[in-house]
matplotlib code that plots the C-alpha trace (Angstrom):
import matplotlib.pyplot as plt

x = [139.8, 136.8, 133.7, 131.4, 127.8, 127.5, 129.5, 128.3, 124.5, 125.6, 127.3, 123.8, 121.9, 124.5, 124.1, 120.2, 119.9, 115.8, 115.6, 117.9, 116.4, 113.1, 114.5, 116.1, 113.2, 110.9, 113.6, 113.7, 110.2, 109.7, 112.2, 111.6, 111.4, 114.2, 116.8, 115.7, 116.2, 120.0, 120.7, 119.5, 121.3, 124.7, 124.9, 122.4, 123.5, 126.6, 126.5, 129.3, 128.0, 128.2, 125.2, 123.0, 123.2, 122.3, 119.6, 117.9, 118.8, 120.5, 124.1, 126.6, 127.0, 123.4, 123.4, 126.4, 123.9, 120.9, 123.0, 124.9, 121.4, 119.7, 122.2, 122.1, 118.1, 119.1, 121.1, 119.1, 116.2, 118.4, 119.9, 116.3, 115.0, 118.2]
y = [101.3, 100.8, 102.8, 103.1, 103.2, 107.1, 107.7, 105.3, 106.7, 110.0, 108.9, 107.3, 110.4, 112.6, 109.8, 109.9, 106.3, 106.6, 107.4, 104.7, 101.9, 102.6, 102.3, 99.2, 97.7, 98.6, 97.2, 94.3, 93.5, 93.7, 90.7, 86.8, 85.4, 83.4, 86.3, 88.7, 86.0, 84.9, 89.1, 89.0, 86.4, 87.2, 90.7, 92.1, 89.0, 88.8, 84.8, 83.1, 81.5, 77.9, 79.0, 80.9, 77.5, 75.2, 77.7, 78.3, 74.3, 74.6, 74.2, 76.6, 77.7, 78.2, 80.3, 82.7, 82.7, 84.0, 86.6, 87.5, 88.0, 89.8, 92.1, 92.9, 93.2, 95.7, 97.3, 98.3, 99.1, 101.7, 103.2, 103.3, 105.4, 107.8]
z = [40.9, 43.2, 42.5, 46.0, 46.2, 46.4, 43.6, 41.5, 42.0, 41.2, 38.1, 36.9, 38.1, 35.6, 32.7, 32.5, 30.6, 30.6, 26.9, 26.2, 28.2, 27.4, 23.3, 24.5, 26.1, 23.0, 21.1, 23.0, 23.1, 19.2, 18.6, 19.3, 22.8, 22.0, 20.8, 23.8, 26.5, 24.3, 25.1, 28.7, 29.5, 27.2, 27.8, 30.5, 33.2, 31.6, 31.5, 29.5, 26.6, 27.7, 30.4, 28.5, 26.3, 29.2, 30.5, 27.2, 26.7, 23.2, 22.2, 22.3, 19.0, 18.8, 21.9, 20.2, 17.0, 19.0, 20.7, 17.8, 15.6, 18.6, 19.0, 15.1, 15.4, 18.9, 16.6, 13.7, 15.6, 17.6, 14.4, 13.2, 16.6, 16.6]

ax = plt.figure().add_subplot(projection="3d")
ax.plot(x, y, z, "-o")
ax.set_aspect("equal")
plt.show()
């Protein structure tokens, strides 16, 4: 099912995320370079893991290790805010 534009904003004016990005941004910005760009690319750009490893030029299964350890670091310093 289709969500249109209207709807959508009002469903992200009901969900105030501000608390949680700005967590997520300090969160973010606390961790390497390298994990926070793995994340961005992985999960906020939601790029298959065979492009965040040609755009952070690194193999594959390095790529899954930086995503895998940034989210873990996202993680505990969310647990840690909360």
């Amino acid at each position: 099912m289709a969500v249109d534009d209207e709807s959508y904003e009002r469903i992200e004016e009901l969900t105030d995320f501000a608390p949680i990005r700005e967590a997520v941004r300090q969160a973010m910005g606390s961790m390497s370079l390298k994990l926070a760009l793995a994340l961005l690319l992985r999960v906020g750009l939601e790029l298959p893991y065979d492009e965040v490893a040609r755009r952070l030029r690194c193999l594959e299964s390095t790529a899954r290790v930086r995503v895998a350890r940034g989210l873990a670091r996202l993680t505990q310093r969310l647990e840690v805010q909360t």
